[in-house]
matplotlib code that plots the C-alpha trace (Angstrom):
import matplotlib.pyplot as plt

x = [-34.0, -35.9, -34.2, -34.9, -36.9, -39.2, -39.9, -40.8, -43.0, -44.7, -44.8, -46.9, -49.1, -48.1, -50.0, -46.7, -45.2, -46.6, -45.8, -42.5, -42.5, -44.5, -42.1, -39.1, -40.3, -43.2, -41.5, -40.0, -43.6, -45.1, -42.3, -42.9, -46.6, -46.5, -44.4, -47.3, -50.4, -49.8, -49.7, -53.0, -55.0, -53.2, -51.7, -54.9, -54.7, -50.8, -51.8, -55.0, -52.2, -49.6, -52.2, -53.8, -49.9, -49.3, -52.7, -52.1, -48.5, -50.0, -52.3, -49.9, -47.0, -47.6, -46.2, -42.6, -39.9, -37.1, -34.5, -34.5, -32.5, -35.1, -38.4, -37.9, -37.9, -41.4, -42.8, -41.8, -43.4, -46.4, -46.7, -46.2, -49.1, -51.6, -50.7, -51.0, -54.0, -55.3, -54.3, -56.2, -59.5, -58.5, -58.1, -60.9, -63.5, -62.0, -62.6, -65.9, -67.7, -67.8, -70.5, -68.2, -65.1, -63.9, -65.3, -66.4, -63.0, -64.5, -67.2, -70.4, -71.6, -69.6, -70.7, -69.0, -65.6, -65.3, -65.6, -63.6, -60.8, -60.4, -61.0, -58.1, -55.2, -56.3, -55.8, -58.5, -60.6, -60.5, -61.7, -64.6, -64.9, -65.1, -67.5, -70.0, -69.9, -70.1, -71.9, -74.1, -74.7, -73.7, -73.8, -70.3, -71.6, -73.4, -69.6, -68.4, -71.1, -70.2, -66.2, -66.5, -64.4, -64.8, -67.3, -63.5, -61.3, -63.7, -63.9, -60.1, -59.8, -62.1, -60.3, -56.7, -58.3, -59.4, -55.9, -54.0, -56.5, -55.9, -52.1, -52.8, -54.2, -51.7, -48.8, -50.5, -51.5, -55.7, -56.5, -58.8, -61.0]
y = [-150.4, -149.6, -147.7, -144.1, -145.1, -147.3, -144.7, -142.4, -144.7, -145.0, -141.1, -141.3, -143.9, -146.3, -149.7, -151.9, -150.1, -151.0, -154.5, -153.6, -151.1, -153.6, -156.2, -154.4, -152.9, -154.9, -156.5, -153.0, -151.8, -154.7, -154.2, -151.0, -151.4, -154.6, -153.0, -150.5, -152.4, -156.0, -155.6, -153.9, -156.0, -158.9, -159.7, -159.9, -155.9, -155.9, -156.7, -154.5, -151.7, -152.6, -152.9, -149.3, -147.8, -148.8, -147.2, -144.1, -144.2, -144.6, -142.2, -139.5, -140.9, -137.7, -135.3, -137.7, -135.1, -136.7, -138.9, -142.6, -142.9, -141.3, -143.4, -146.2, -143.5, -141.7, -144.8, -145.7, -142.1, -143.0, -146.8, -145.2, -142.8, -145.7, -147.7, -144.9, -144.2, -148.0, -148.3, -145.5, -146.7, -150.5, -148.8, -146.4, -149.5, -151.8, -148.6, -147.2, -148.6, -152.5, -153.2, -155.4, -153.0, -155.6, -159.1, -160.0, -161.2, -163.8, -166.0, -166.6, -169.7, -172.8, -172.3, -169.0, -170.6, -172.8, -170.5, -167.8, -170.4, -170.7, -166.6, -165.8, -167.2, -164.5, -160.8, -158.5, -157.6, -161.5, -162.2, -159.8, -161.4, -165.3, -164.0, -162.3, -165.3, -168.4, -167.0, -164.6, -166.0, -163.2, -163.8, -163.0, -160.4, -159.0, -159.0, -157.5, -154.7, -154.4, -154.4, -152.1, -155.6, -157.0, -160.5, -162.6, -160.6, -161.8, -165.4, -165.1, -164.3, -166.9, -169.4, -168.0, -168.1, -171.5, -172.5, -170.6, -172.2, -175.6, -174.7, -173.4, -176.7, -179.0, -176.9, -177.6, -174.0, -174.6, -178.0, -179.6, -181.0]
z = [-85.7, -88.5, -91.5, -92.6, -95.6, -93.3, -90.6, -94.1, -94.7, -91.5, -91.3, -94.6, -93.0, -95.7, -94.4, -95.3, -93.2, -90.1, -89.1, -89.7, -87.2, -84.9, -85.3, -85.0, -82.0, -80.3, -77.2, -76.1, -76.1, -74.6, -71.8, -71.0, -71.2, -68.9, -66.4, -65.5, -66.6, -65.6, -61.9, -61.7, -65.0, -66.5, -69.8, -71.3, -70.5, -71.5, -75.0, -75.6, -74.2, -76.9, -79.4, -78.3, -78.4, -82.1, -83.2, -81.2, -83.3, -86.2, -86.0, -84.9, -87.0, -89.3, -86.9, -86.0, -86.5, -85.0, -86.2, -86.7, -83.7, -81.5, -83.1, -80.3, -77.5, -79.2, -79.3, -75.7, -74.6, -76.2, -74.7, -71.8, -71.9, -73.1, -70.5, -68.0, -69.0, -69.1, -65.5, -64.1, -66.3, -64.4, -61.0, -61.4, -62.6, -59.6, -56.9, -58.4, -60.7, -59.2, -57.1, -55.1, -54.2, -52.0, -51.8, -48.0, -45.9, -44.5, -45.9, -44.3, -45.6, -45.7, -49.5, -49.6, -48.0, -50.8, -53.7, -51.7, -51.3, -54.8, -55.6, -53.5, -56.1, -58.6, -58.6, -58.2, -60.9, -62.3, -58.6, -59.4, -62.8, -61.0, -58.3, -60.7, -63.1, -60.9, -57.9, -58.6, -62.4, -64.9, -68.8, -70.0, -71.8, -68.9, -67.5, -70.1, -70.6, -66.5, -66.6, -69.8, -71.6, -74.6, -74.9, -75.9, -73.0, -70.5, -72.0, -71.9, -68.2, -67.1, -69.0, -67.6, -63.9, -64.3, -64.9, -62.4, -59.8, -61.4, -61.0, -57.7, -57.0, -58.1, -56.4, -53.6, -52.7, -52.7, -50.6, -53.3, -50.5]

ax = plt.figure().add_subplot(projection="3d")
ax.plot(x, y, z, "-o")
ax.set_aspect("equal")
plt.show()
């Protein structure tokens, strides 16, 4: 818990104050912003939450009334709301705004079963990400333009989705024909 002269601090927007307040209280953040982001977007969307909650804080530290003892709980509210907030803008792009709302269930070229084999270990938007990329050839920043993502948090899940495919494949889960 951060001290009464700290939370001062970070209610006058002093910038030492802040990775005080992040590192005292990062991981509940993260947890409460995993526990409604992750299944829908990642961790790659986990930290862009957290990161989003401690600006919102900050820029709203000014009106903080309470107590110390109740900072951990404001801060939870407001993780909350971010991440909230992210998931609808994750569900909404995944339900309107992708070209492919759902990938085909069954592929129609012998191609197709191959790359479909490998898509299905991922969840859904990085599914969308793969498919656009290494099928139908889009530029990462075309992705990102597309997914409304940054250049680096599309680079990141196409890096993270080549491993969990690699893992996939060495647990035995993909036959690596």
């Amino acid at each position: 818990m951060i001290t009464k002269r700290e939370l001062k601090q970070f209610q006058k927007q002093k910038e030492t104050s802040l990775p005080i307040v992040v590192q005292t209280y990062g991981g509940f953040v993260k947890a409460v912003c995993h526990s409604i982001i992750a299944p829908i977007a990642g961790s790659v969307a986990v930290d862009e939450c957290v990161n989003d909650s401690f600006l919102k804080a900050w820029n709203n530290a000014r009106t903080y009334k309470g107590e110390v003892e109740q900072f951990k709980y404001w801060l939870g509210t407001i993780a909350r709301h971010v991440a909230i907030d992210h998931y609808r803008q994750y569900k909404r792009r995944l339900e309107e705004e992708i070209p492919l709302a759902h990938l085909p269930e069954r592929a129609t070229t012998e191609e197709e079963s191959g790359i479909f084999r490998y898509l299905n270990v991922l969840d859904e938007l990085d599914r969308q990400i793969f498919y656009l990329k290494y099928y139908e050839l889009y530029s990462q920043r075309e992705l990102a333009e597309h997914f409304n993502l940054s250049v680096s948090s599309i680079d990141n899940r196409l890096y993270r989705g080549r491993k969990t495919i690699e893992r996939a494949i060495q647990k035995g889960e993909i036959d690596d024909d």
